[in-house]
C-alpha atoms as a printed R data frame, in Angstrom:
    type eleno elety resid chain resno       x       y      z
1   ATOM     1    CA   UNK     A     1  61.838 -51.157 52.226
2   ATOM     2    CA   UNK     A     2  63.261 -47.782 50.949
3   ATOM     3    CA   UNK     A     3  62.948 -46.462 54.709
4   ATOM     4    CA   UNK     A     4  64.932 -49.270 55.768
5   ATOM     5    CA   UNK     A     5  67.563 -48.983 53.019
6   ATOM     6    CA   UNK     A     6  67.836 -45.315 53.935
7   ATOM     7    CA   UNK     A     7  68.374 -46.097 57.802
8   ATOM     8    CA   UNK     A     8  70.934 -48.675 57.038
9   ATOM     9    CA   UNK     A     9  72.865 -46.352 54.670
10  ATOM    10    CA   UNK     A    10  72.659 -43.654 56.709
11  ATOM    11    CA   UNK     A    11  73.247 -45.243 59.931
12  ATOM    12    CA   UNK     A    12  76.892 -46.958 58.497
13  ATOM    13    CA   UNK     A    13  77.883 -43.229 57.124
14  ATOM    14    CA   UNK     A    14  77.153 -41.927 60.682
15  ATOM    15    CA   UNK     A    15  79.019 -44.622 62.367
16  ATOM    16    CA   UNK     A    16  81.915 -45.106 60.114
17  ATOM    17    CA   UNK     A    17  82.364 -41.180 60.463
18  ATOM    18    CA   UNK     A    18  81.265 -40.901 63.679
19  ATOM    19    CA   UNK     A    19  83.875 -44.081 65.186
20  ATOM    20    CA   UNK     A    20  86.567 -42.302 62.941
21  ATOM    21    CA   UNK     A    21  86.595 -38.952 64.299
22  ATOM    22    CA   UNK     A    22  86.226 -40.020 68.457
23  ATOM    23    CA   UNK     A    23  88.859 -42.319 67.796
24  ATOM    24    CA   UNK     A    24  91.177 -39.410 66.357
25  ATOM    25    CA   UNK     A    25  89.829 -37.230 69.030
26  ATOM    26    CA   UNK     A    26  90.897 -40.207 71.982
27  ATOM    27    CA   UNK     A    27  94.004 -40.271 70.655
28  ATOM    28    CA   UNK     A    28  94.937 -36.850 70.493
29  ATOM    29    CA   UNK     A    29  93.597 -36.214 74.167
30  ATOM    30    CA   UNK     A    30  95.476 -39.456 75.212
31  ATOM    31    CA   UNK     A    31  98.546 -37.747 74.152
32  ATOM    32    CA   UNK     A    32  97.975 -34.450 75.614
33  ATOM    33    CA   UNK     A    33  97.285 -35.747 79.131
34  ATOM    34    CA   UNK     A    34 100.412 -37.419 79.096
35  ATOM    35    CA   UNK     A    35  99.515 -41.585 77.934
36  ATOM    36    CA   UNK     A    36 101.909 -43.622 76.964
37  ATOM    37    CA   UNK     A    37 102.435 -44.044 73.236
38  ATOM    38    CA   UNK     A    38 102.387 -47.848 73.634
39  ATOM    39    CA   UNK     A    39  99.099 -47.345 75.556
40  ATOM    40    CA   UNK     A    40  97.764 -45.248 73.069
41  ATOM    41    CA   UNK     A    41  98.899 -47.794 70.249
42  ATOM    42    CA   UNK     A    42  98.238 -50.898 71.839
43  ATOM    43    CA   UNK     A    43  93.935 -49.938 73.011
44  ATOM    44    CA   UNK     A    44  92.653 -46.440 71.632
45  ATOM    45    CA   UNK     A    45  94.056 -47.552 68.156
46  ATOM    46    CA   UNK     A    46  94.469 -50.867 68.326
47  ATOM    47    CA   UNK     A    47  90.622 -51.133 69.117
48  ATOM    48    CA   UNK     A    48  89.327 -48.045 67.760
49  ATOM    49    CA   UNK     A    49  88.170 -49.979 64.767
50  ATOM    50    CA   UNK     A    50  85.870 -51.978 66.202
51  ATOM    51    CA   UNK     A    51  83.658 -49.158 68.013
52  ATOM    52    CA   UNK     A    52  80.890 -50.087 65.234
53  ATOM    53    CA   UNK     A    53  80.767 -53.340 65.904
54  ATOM    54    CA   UNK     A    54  80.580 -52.629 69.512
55  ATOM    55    CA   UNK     A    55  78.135 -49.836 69.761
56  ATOM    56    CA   UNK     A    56  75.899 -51.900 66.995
57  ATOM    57    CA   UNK     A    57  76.085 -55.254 69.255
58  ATOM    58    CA   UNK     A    58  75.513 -53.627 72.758
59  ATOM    59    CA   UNK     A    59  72.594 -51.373 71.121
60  ATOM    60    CA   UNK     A    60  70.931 -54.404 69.581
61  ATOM    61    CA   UNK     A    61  71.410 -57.020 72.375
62  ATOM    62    CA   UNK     A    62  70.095 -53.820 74.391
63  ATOM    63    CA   UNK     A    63  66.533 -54.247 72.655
64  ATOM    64    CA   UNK     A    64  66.235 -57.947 72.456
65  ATOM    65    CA   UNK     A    65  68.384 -58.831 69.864
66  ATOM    66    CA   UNK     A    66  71.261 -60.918 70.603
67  ATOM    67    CA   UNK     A    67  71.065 -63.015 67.909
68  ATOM    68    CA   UNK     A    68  71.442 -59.885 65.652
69  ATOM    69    CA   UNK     A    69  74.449 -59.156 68.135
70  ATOM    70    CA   UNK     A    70  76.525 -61.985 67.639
71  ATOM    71    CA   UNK     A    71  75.625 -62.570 64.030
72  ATOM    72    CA   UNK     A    72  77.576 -59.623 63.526
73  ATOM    73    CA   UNK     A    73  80.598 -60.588 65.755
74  ATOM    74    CA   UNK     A    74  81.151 -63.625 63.969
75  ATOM    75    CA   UNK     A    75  80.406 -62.090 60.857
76  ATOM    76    CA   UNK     A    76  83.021 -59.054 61.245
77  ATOM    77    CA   UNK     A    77  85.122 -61.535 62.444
78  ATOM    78    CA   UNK     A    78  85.054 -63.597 59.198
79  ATOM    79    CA   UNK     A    79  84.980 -60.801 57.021
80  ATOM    80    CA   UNK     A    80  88.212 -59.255 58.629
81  ATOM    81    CA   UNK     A    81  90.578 -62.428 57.771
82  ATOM    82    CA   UNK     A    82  89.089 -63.188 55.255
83  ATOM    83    CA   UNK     A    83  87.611 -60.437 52.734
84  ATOM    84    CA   UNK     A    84  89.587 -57.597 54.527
85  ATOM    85    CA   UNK     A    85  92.602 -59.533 54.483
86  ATOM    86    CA   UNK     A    86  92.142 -61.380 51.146
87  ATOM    87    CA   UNK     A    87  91.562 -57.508 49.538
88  ATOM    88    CA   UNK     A    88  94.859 -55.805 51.096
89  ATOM    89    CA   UNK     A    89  96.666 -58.833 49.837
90  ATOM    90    CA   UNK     A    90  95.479 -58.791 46.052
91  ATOM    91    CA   UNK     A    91  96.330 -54.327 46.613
92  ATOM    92    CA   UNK     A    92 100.360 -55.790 48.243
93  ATOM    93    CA   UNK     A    93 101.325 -59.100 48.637
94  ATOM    94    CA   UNK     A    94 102.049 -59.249 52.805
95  ATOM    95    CA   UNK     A    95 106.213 -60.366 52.320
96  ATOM    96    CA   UNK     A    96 107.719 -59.840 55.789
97  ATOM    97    CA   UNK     A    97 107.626 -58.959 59.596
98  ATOM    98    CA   UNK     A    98 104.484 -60.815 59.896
99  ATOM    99    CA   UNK     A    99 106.413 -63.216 62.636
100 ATOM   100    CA   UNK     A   100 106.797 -60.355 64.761
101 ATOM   101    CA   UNK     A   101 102.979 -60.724 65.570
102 ATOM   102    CA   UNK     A   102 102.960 -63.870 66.583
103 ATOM   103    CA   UNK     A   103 102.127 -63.688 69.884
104 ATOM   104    CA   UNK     A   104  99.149 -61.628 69.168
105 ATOM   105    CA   UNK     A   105  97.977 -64.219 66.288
106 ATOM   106    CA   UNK     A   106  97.775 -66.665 69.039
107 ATOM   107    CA   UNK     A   107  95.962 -64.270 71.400
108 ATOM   108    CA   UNK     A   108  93.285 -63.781 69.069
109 ATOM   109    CA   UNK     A   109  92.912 -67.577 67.863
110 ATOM   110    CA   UNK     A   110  92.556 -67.926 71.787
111 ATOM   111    CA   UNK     A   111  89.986 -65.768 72.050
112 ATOM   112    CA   UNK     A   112  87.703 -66.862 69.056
113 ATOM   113    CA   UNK     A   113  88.245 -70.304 70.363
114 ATOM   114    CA   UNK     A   114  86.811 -69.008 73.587
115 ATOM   115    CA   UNK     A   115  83.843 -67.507 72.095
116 ATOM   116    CA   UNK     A   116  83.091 -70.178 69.861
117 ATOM   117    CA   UNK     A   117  83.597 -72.974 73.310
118 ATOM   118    CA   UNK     A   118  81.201 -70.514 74.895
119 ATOM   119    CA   UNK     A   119  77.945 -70.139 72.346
120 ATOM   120    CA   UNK     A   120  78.635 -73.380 71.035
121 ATOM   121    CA   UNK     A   121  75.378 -74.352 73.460
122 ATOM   122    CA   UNK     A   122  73.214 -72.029 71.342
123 ATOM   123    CA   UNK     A   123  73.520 -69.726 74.082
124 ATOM   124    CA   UNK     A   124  74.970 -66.434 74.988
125 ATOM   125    CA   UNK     A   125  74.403 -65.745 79.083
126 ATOM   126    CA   UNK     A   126  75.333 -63.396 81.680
127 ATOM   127    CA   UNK     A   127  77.849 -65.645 83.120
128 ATOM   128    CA   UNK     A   128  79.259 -65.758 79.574
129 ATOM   129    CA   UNK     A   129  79.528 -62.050 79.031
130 ATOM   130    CA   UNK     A   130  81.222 -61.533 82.287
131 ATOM   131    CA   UNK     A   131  84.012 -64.429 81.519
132 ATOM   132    CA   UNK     A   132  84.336 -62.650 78.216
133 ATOM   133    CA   UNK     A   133  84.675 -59.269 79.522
134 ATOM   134    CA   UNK     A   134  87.402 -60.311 82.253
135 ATOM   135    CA   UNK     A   135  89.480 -62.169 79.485
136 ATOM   136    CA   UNK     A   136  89.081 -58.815 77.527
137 ATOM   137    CA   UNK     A   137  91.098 -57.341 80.781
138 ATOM   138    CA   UNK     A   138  93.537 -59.574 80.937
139 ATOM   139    CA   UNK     A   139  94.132 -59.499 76.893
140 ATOM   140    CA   UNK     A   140  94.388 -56.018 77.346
141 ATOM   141    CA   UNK     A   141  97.315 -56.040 80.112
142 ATOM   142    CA   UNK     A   142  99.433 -58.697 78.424
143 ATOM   143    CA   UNK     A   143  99.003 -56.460 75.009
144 ATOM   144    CA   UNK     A   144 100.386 -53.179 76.854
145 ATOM   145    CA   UNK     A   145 103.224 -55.542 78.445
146 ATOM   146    CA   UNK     A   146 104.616 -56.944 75.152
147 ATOM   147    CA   UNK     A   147 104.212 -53.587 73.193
148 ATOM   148    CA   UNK     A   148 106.096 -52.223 76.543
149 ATOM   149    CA   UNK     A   149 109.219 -55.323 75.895
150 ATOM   150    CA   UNK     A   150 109.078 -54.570 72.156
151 ATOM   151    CA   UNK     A   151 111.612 -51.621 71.215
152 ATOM   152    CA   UNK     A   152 110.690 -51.815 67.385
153 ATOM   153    CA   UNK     A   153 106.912 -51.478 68.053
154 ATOM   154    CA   UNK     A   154 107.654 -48.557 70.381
155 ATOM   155    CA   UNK     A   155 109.059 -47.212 67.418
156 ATOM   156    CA   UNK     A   156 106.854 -48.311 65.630
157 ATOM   157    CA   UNK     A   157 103.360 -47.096 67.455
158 ATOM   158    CA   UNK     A   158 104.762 -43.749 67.814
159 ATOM   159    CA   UNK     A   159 105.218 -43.038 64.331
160 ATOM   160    CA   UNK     A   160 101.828 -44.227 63.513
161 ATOM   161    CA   UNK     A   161 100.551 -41.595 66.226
162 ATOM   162    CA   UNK     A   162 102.532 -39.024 64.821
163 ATOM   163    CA   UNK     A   163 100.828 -39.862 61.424
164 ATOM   164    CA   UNK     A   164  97.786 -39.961 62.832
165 ATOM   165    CA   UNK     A   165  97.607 -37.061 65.173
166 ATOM   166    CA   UNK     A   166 100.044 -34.841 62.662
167 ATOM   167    CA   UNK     A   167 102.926 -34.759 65.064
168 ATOM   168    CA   UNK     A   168 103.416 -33.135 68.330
169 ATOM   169    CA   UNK     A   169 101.979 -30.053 68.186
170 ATOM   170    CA   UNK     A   170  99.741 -28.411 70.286
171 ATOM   171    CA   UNK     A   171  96.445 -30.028 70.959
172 ATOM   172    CA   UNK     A   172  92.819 -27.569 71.638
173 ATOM   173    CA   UNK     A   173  92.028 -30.097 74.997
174 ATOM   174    CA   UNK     A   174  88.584 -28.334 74.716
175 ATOM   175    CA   UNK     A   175  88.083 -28.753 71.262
176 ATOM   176    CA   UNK     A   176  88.881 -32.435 70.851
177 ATOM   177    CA   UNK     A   177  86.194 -33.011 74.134
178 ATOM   178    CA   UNK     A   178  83.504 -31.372 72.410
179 ATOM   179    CA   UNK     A   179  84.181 -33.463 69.059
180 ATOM   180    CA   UNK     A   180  84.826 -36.863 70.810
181 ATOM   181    CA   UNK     A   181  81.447 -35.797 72.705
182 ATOM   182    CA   UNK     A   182  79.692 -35.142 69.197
183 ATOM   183    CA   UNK     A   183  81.796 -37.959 67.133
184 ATOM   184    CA   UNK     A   184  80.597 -40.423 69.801
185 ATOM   185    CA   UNK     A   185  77.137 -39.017 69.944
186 ATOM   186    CA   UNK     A   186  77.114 -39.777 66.172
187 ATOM   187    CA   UNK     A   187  78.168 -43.344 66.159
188 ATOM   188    CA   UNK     A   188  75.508 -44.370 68.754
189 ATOM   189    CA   UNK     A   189  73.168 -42.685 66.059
190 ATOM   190    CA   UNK     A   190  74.415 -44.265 63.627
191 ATOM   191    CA   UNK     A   191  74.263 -47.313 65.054
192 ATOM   192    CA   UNK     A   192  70.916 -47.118 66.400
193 ATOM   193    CA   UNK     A   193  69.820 -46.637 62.574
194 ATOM   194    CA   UNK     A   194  71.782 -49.360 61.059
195 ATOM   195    CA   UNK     A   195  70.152 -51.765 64.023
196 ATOM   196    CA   UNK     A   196  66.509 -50.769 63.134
197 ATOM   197    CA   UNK     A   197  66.724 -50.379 59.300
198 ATOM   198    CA   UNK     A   198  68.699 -54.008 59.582
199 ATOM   199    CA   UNK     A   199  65.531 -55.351 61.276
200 ATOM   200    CA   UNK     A   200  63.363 -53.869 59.165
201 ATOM   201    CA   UNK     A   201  64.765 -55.424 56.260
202 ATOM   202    CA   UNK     A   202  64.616 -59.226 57.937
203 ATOM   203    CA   UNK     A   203  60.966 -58.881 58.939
204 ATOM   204    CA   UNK     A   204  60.041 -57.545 55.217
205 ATOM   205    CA   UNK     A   205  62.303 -60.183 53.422
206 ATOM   206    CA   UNK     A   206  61.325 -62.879 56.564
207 ATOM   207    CA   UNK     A   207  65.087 -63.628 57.232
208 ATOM   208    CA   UNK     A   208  66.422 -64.024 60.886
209 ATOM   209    CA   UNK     A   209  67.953 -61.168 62.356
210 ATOM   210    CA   UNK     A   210  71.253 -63.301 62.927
211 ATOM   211    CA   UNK     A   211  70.898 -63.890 59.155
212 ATOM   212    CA   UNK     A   212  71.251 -59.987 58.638
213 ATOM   213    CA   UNK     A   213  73.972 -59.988 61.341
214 ATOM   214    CA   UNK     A   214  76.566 -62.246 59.391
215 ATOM   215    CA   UNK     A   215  75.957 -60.341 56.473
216 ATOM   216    CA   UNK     A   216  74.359 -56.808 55.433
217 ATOM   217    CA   UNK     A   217  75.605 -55.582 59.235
218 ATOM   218    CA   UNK     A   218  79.056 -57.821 59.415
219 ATOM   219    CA   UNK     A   219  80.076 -56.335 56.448
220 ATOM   220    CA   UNK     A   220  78.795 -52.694 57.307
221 ATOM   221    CA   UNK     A   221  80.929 -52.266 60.209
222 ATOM   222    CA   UNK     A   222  84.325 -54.077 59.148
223 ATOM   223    CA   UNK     A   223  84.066 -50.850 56.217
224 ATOM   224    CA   UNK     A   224  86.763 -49.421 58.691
225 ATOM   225    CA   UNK     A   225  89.362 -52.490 58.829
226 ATOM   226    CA   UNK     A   226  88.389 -52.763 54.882
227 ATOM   227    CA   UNK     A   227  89.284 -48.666 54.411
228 ATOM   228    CA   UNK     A   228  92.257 -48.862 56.974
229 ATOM   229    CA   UNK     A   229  93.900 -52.267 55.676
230 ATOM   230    CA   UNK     A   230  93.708 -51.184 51.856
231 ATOM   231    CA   UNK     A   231  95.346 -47.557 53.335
232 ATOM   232    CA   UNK     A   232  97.975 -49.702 55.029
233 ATOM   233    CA   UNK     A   233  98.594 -51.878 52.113
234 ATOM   234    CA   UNK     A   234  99.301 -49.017 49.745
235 ATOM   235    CA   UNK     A   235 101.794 -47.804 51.815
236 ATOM   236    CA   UNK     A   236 103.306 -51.700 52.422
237 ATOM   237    CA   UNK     A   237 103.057 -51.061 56.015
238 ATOM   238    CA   UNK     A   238 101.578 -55.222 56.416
239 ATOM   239    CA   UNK     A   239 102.272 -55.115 60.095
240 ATOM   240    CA   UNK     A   240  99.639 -52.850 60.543
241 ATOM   241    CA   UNK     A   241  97.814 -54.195 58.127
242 ATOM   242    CA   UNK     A   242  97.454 -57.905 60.060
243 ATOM   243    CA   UNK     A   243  98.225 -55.818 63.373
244 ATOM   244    CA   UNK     A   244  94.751 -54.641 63.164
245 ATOM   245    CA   UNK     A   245  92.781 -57.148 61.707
246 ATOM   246    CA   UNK     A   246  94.506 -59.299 64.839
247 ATOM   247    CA   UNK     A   247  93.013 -56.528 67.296
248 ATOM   248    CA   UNK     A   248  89.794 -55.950 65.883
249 ATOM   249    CA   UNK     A   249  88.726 -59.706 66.005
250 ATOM   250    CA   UNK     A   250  90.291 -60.035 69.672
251 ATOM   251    CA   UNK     A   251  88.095 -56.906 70.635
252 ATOM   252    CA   UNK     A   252  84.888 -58.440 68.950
253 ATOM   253    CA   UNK     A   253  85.520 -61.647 70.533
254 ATOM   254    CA   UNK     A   254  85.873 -60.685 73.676
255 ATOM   255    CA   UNK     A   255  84.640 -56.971 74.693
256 ATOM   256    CA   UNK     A   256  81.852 -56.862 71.885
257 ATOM   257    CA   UNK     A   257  80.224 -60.561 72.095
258 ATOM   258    CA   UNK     A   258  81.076 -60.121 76.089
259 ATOM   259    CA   UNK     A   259  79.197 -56.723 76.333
260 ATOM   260    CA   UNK     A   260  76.310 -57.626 74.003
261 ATOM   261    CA   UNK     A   261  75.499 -60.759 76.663
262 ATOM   262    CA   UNK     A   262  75.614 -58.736 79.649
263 ATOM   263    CA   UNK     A   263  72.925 -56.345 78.577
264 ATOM   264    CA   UNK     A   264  70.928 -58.577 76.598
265 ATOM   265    CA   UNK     A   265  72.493 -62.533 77.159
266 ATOM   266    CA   UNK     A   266  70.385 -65.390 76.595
267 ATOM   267    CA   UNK     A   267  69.124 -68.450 73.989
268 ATOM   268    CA   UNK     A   268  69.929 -67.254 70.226
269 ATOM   269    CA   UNK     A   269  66.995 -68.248 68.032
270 ATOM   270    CA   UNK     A   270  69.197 -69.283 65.284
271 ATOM   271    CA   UNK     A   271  71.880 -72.051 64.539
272 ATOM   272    CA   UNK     A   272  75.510 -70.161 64.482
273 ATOM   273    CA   UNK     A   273  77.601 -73.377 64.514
274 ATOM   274    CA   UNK     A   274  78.268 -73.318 61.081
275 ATOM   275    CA   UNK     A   275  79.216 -69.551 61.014
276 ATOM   276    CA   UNK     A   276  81.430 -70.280 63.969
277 ATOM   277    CA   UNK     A   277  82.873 -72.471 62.578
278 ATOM   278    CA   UNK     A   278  84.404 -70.244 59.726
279 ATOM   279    CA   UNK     A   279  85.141 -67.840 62.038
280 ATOM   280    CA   UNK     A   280  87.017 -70.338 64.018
281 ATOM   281    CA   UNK     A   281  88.593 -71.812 60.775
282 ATOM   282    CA   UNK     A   282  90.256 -68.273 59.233
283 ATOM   283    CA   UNK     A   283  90.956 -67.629 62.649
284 ATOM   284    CA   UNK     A   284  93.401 -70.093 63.019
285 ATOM   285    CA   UNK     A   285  94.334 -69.251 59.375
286 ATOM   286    CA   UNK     A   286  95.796 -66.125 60.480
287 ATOM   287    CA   UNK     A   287  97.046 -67.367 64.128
288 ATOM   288    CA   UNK     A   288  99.427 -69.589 61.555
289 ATOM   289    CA   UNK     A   289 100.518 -66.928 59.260
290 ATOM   290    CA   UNK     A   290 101.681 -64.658 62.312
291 ATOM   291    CA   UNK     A   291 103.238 -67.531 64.430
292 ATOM   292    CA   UNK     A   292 105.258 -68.633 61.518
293 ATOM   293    CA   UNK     A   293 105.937 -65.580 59.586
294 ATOM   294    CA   UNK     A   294 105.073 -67.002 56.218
295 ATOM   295    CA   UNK     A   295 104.401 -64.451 53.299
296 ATOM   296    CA   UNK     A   296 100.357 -63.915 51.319
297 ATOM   297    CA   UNK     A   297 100.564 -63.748 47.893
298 ATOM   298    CA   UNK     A   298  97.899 -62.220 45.408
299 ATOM   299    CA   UNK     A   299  96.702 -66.019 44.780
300 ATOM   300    CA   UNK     A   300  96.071 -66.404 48.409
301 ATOM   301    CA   UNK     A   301  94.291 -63.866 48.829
302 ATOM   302    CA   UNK     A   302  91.970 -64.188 46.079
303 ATOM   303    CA   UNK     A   303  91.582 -67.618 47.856
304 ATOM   304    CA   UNK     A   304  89.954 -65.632 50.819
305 ATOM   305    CA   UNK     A   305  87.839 -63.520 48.540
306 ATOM   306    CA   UNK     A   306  86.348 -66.793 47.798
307 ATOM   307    CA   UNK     A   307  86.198 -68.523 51.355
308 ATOM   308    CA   UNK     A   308  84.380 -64.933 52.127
309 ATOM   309    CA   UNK     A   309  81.845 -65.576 49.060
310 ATOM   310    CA   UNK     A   310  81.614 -69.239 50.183
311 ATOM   311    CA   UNK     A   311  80.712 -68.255 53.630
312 ATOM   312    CA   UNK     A   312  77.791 -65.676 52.442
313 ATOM   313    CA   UNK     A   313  76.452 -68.358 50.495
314 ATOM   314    CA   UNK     A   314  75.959 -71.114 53.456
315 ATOM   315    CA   UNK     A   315  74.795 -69.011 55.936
316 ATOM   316    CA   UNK     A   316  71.299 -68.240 53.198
């Protein structure tokens, strides 16, 4: 058990490092070969956050475990709206500009509906993957369009950048290769750790890997969203807050679940109607805070602490 403790420990410090630094390193090569800033903000960043969950679903679905896969999908995707969300909130009430991310609530809502229409079977297939990986694509256009029609997030996206990539200074093309090459390197380490230690943990304690997906690994890999919306909330910057708790779950619903099923899709050994249907629940949650702009208060969000902690509870 102490072996399997270590690799999950070990494993979420390489990936949470690991994801952090390629996603830096993407960004600042995007900008030096020219990207848009709206392309950069609306995919490498937007999405960066969810290169755990990604790289721990494919790797696991990779070696038979699907269930393990998914359990973490709709786990991350829980924990994002609701513990992520519920913890920024308690840190800064979220007061305004929420509206201006409506469309994207609805996106997202759309897509966690799809997944949920899709594995409701208690299946994940090829043919499922594929329909989830082509939505991705289209997600993916439509995001780049409306951050292209949106003057204030141009504004917006670039400033984050600058923040992020410490202006617009020169960038060492060669060095940022070799440490996305390394970062990424990492990650898959990292999550090839946190995949085996989490197994080894549900065959010494007998729980279902999808058990260990919604929980010990789910909440492993939204440490990023948790780090980044807390960040964000210090600063009262809420539409990035909600921005990228919005694109995380989009990504996990769509290019995550979708990837995991092509290279490993099939039956899932355990039930995840229930867990779906949380997911699907504080989905919607959000897609009606962003579509009509209304404010989260401290109370609120303690509220999602405790739908978080309810959640936890059921799926034992």
């Amino acid at each position: 058990m102490v072996g399997a403790l270590a690799l999950v420990v070990g494993g979420l410090v390489l990936l949470t490092a690991g994801a952090d630094r390629f996603v830096l390193a993407a960004a600042r090569l995007s900008r030096a070969w020219g990207l848009s800033p709206i392309l950069i903000g609306a995919l490498v960043l937007g999405m960066g956050t969810s290169a755990p969950e990604f790289l721990v679903s494919v790797v696991a679905a990779a070696g038979g475990g699907l269930d393990l896969a998914l359990g973490n999908v709709v786990g991350s995707n829980v924990a994002n709206l609701s513990l992520v969300l519920g913890a920024t909130a308690l840190v800064a009430p979220v007061t305004d500009h929420i509206r201006t991310l409506r469309r994207e609530g609805l996106l997202m809502l759309a897509a966690v509906a799809l997944l949920t229409g899709l594995a409701w079977n208690g299946a994940l297939t090829t043919v499922d993957g594929i329909i989830l990986l082509v939505t991705m694509a289209g997600a993916a256009a439509l995001l780049v369009r409306w951050a292209r029609r949106d003057a204030e997030g141009t504004g917006a996206v670039t400033a984050e950048l600058d923040a992020m990539t410490h202006g617009s200074g020169h960038t060492n093309i060669r060095f940022e290769l070799i440490v996305g090459i390394v970062a990424l390197a990492a990650t898959l380490g990292g999550a090839e750790m946190l995949v085996r230690g989490s197994q080894a943990i549900a065959t010494r304690l007998e729980l279902s890997e999808g058990l260990i997906g919604l929980t010990l690994v789910a909440l492993g890999t939204s440490l990023p969203e948790l780090a980044t919306g807390i960040a964000a909330a210090r600063r009262r910057e809420h539409d990035l807050v909600v921005g990228n708790l919005l694109g995380s779950n989009l990504f996990n619903s769509l290019a995550v679940a979708g990837g995991a099923a092509v290279v490993g899709g099939g039956a899932l050994a355990i039930d995840f109607r229930t867990g779906m249907l949380f997911m699907l629940g504080i989905a919607a949650f959000a897609g009606i805070l962003t579509a009509t702009g209304n404010k989260l208060v401290r109370w609120e969000g303690f509220v999602l602490l405790v739908v978080y902690a309810t959640f936890v509870a059921t799926s034992f």
